[in-house]
C-alpha positions in Angstrom: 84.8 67.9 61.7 88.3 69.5 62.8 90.2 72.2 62.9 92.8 74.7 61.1 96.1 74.4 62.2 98.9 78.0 63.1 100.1 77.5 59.3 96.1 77.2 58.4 96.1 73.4 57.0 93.0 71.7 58.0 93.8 68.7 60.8 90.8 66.3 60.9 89.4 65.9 64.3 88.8 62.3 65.7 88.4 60.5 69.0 91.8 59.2 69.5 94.1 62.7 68.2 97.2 61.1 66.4 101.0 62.1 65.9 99.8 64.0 62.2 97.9 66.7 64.5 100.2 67.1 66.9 102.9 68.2 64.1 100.8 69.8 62.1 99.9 72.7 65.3 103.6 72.2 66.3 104.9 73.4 62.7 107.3 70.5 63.1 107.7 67.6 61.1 106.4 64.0 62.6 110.2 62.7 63.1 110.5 65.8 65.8 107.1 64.7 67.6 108.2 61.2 68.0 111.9 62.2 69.3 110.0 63.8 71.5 108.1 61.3 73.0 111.2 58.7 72.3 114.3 60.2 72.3 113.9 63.9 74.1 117.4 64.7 73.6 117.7 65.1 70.4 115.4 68.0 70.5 115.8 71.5 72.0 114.3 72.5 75.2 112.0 74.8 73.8 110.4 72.4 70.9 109.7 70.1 73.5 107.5 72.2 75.2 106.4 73.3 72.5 104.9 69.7 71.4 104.2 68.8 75.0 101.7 71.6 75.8 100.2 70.8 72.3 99.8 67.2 73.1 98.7 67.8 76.2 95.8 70.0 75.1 94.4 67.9 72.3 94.8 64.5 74.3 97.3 62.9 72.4 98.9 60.3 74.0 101.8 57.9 72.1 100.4 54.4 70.8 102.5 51.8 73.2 102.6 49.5 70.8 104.7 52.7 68.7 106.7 53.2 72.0 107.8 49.6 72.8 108.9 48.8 69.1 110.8 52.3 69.3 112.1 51.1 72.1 113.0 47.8 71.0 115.2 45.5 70.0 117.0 47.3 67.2 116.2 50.8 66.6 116.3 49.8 63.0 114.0 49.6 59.9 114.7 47.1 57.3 114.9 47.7 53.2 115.1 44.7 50.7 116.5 45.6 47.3 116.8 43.1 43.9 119.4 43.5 42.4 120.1 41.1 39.6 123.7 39.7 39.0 126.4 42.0 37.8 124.4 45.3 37.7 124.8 47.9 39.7 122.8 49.7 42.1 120.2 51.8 40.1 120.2 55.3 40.8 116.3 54.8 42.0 117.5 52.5 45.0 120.1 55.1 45.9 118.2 58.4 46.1 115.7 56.8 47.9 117.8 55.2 50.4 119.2 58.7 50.6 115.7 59.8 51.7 115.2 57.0 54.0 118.4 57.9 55.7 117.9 61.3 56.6 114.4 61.0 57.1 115.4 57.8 60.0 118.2 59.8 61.3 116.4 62.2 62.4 113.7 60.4 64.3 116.9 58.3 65.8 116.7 55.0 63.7 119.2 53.1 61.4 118.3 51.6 58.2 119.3 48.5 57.7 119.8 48.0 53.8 120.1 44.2 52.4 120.2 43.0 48.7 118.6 39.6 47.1 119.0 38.5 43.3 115.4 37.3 42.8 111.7 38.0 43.8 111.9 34.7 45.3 114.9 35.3 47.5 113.7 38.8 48.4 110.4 37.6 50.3 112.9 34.8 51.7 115.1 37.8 53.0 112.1 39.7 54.5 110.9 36.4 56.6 114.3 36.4 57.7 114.4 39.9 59.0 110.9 39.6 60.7 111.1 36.3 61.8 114.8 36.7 62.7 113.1 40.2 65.0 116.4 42.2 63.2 114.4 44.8 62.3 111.7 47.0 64.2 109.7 48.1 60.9 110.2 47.9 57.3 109.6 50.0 54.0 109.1 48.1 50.6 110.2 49.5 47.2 109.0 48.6 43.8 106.3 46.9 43.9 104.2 44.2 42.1 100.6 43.9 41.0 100.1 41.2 42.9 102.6 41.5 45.8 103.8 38.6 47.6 106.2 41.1 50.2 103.2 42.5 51.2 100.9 40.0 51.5 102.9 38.1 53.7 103.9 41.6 56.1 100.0 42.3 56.6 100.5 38.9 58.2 102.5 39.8 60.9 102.7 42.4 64.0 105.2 44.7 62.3 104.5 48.3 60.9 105.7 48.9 57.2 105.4 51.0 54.5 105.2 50.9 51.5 106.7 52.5 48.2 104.2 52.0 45.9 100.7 50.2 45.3 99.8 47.0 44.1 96.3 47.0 42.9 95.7 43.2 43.5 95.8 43.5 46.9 92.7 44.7 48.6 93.6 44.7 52.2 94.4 48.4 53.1 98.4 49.2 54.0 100.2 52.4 54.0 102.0 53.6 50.6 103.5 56.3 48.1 102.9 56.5 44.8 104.0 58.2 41.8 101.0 58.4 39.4 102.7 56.8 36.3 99.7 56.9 34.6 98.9 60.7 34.9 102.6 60.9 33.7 103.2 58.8 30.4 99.5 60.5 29.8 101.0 63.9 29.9 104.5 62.9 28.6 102.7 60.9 25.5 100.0 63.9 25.1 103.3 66.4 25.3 104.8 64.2 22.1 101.4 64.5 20.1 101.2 67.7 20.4 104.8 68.0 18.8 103.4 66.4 15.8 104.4 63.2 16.8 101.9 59.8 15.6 104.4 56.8 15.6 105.4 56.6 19.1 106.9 53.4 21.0 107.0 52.7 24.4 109.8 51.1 26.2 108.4 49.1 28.8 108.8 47.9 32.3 108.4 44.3 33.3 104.6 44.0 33.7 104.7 42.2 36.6 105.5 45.7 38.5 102.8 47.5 39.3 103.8 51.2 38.0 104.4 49.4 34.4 100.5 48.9 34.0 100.5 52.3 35.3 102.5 53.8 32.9 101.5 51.2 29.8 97.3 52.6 30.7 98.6 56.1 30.5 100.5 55.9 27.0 97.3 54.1 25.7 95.4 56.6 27.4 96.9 59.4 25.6 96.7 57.3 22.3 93.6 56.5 22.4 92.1 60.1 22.9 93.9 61.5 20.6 92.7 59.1 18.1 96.2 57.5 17.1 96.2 53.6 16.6 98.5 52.3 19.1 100.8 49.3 17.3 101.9 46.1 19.1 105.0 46.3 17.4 105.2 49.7 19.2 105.5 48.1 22.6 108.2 46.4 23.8 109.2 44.8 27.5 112.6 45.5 29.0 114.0 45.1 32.1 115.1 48.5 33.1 118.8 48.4 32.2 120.5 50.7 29.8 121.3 47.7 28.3 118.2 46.5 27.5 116.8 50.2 26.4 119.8 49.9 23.8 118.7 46.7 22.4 114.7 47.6 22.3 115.7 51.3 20.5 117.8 49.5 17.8 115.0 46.7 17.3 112.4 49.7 16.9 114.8 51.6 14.6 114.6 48.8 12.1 111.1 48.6 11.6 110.3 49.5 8.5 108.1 52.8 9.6 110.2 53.7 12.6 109.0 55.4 15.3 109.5 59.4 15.8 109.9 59.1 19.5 110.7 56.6 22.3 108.9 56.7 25.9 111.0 54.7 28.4 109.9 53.1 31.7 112.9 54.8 33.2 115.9 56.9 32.6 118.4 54.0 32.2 116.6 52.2 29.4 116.4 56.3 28.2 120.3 56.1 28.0 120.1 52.7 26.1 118.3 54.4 23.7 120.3 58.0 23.1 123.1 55.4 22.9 121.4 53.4 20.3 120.1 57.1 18.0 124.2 57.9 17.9 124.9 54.8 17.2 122.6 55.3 14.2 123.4 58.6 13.2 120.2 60.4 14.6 120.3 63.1 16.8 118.1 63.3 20.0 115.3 66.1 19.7 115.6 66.3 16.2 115.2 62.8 14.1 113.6 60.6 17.0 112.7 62.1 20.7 113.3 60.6 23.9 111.7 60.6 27.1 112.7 58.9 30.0 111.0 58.4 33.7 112.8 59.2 37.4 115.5 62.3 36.6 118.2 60.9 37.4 121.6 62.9 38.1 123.0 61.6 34.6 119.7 62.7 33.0 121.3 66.1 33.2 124.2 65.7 30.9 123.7 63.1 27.9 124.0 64.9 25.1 121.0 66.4 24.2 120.1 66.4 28.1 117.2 64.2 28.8 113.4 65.1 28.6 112.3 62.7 31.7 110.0 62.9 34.7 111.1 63.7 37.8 110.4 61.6 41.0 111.5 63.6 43.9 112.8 60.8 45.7 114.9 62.4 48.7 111.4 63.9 49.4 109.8 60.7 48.8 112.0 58.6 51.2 111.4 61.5 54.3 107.4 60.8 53.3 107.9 57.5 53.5 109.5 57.8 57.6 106.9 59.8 58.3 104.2 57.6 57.3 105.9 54.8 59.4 106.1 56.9 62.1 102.8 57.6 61.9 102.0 53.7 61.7 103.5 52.9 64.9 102.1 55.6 66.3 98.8 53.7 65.2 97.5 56.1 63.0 95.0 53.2 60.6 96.7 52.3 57.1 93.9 53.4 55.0 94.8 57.2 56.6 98.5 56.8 55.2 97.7 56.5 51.5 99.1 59.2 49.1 99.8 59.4 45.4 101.8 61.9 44.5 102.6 63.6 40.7 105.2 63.0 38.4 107.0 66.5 36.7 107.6 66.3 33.1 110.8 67.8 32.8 111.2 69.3 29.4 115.2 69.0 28.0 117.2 68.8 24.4 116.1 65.1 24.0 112.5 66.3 22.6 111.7 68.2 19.6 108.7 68.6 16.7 108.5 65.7 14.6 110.4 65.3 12.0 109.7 62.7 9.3 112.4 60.0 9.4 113.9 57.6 6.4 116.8 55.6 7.7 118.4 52.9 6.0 119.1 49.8 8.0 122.4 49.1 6.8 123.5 52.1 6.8 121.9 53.8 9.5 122.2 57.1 7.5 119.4 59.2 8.2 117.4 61.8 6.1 114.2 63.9 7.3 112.0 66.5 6.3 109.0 67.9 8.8 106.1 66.4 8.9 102.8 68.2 10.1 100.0 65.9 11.2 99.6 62.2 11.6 101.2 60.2 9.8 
């Protein structure tokens, strides 16, 4: 049972109406319903009536447990982020803390942004922010298949979210995915259907969750498309441009090269364009490239980069308005989404082209090719 909201969504009906219903017959997003309840001021006159007389005639009433930690200590939610020594940021912390930000300013709450080097010292800095009471809720990023961060916050009396699964863990808590699988399926299928047979995967660490992801949906596509996936095919970086670089050149000197490179993410993507110049091979034309995220410098290699997109501003407002929703005590296994990745098609990609390339040399020679091969 429910009912059809003024924009004509369905809102399911239940015993207890929660903040999602309220917003949904409002027309206003979740942040604005808890301002209301939390921090009238910040919202005009008339959109507080608005909400009021909504709440008022479907019975919602804020969850006090939502109120006091709104209330709180802080008015802050928490964000661990590995970074490992001498790297920079990556751009996928950034655009999603950009997210976070707006989405928290706007329901009134700081985000409190700390960095660790190591797995070890991140769940070491999240015990500290709980423990510590520094923080009045927390959102997770990147996570693993069998997640220590979120073992240990299911634990304790302080709403999180998560972006994310991590398919070990079968206690239910509140995440946003990307579907990584449904995306290196398409982006693999989209290279097969260029002509494409010998094509290598530049992985993620497999201790992340969203590498299995993305490793299942490459073999996936593979597999029904009846082209022998190679071990040699598959190799395991660690999400640096660096690292890309080093795989693309190791998979360049195999004696049958691969026609196109599938990377975890766009960084390792730029390793690799990087690594085809270096070589003498042009992007799109002797080897393709696909990356994963769309980053802003995904725009402007030269050919521009083929990737898919992870709209992560709109990712990181999801994300508050989930945890909103959590403190407001809407139950975990209600705040569960997985959302699709875009295959942006750029210069990067092109129909395969047979490739001979001498490994001293690097000089490069091709001709089509039609079919496998």
């Amino acid at each position: 049972m429910g009912f059809f909201g003024p924009d004509g969504g369905f809102v399911p009906d239940s015993n207890s109406p929660d903040i999602r219903q309220v917003a949904a017959l409002a027309r206003v997003s979740i942040a604005t319903v808890s301002r209301v309840f939390n921090n009238p001021s910040r919202v005009s006159p008339a959109t507080r009536e608005k909400v009021r007389a909504i709440a008022e005639r479907v019975g919602y009433r804020p969850n006090p447990l939502g109120q006091r930690l709104r209330k709180g200590r802080t008015e802050a939610v928490g964000l661990v982020i590995q970074t490992p020594p001498g790297r920079s940021l990556e751009p996928f912390f950034l655009e999603l803390m950009a997210g976070l930000g707006e989405g928290l300013g706007d329901a009134g709450l700081d985000l409190l942004v700390t960095t660790c080097h190591s797995p070890t010292q991140e769940l070491t800095h999240y015990r500290r922010l709980v423990e510590g009471q520094r923080v009045d809720a927390l959102v997770l990023a990147r996570t693993r298949h069998s997640d220590e961060r979120i073992k240990y916050l299911l634990q304790q009396d302080l709403p999180f979210v998560v972006q994310g699964r991590s398919d070990a863990i079968q206690q239910p808590f509140p995440y946003l995915d990307i579907d990584g699988e449904e995306g290196f399926f398409v982006a693999t299928r989209y290279l097969l259907e260029l002509g494409h047979r010998r094509i290598a995967l530049i992985a993620a660490p497999r201790d992340f969750n969203f590498a299995l992801h993305r490793l299942r949906g490459y073999r996936k596509a593979l597999e029904a498309a009846a082209v022998p996936a190679q071990a040699e095919w598959v190799l395991e970086g660690d999400l640096s441009e660096e690292s890309g670089y080093r795989l693309a050149l190791e998979l360049l000197s195999l004696p049958q090269p691969p026609t196109a490179l599938l990377c975890a993410n766009d960084l390792m993507a730029l390793g690799a364009l990087h690594a085809l110049r270096e070589r003498g091979l042009r992007a799109g034309r002797e080897v393709s490239v696909i990356g994963y995220d769309d980053i802003s410098p995904a725009h402007y290699t030269d050919p521009p980069l083929t990737t898919l997109r992870q709209p992560f501003r709109a990712m990181g407002r999801r994300l508050v308005e989930m945890l909103l929703a959590r403190m407001d005590g809407v139950p975990a296994q209600k705040l569960q989404e997985v959302w699709a990745p875009e295959l942006v098609i750029r210069g990067s990609v092109g129909p395969c082209m047979e490739t001979s390339i001498s490994p001293r040399s690097g000089a490069a020679s091709v001709s089509p090719q039609s079919g496998g091969g």
